[in-house]
N, C-alpha and C positions, 0 to 999 in steps of 0.2 A: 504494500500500500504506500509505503512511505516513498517509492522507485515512480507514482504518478504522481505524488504531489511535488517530486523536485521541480520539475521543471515548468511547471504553475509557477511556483513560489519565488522563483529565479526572474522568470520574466516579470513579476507585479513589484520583487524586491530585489533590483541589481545592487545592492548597495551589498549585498552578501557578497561581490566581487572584492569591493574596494580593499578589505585585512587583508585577502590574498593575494591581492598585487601588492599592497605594501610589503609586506614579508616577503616577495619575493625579490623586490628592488633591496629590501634590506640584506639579502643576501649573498648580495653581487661583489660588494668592496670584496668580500674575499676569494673571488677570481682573480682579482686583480694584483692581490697581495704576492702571490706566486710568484709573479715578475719578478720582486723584487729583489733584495738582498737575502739568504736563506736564513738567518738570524733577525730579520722583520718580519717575513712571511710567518716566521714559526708563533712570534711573540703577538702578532696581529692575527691569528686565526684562531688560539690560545684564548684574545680577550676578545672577540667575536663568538669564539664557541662559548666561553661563560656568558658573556650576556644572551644568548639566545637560552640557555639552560633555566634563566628565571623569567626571561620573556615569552618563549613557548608557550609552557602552561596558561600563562594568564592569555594572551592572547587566544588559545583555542576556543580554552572559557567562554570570552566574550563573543565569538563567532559563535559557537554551538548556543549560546543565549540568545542570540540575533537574531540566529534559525528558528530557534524556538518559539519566541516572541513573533516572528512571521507567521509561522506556522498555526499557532491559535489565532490569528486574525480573520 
């Protein structure tokens, strides 16, 4: 049931898009990191990886809340 109501939901609420492009732009500096020197790449993918570790979580949160809130409307 929940496989017809996605893409209802999708179309009336694109706004379910927007977290996932943001997280996905936020995860791009560390392609770029690679390039660099192998003692920044390491130290900048290091504090990219810890901050996505506490951002994660809360971020899915708020997407799966978003859905949900769509979803009983």
């Amino acid at each position: 049931m929940a496989l017809l109501k996605a893409p209802r939901l999708l179309r009336e609420q694109p706004i379910l898009f927007v977290p996932m492009a943001i997280f996905a732009v936020l995860q791009t500096p560390q392609l770029f990191l690679e390039t660099l020197d192998p003692m920044v790449s390491l130290v900048g993918s290091l504090l990219v990886m810890v901050l996505f570790v506490f951002v994660t979580p809360v971020f899915y949160a708020g997407t799966i809340g978003m859905a949900n809130d769509a979803a009983q409307r």
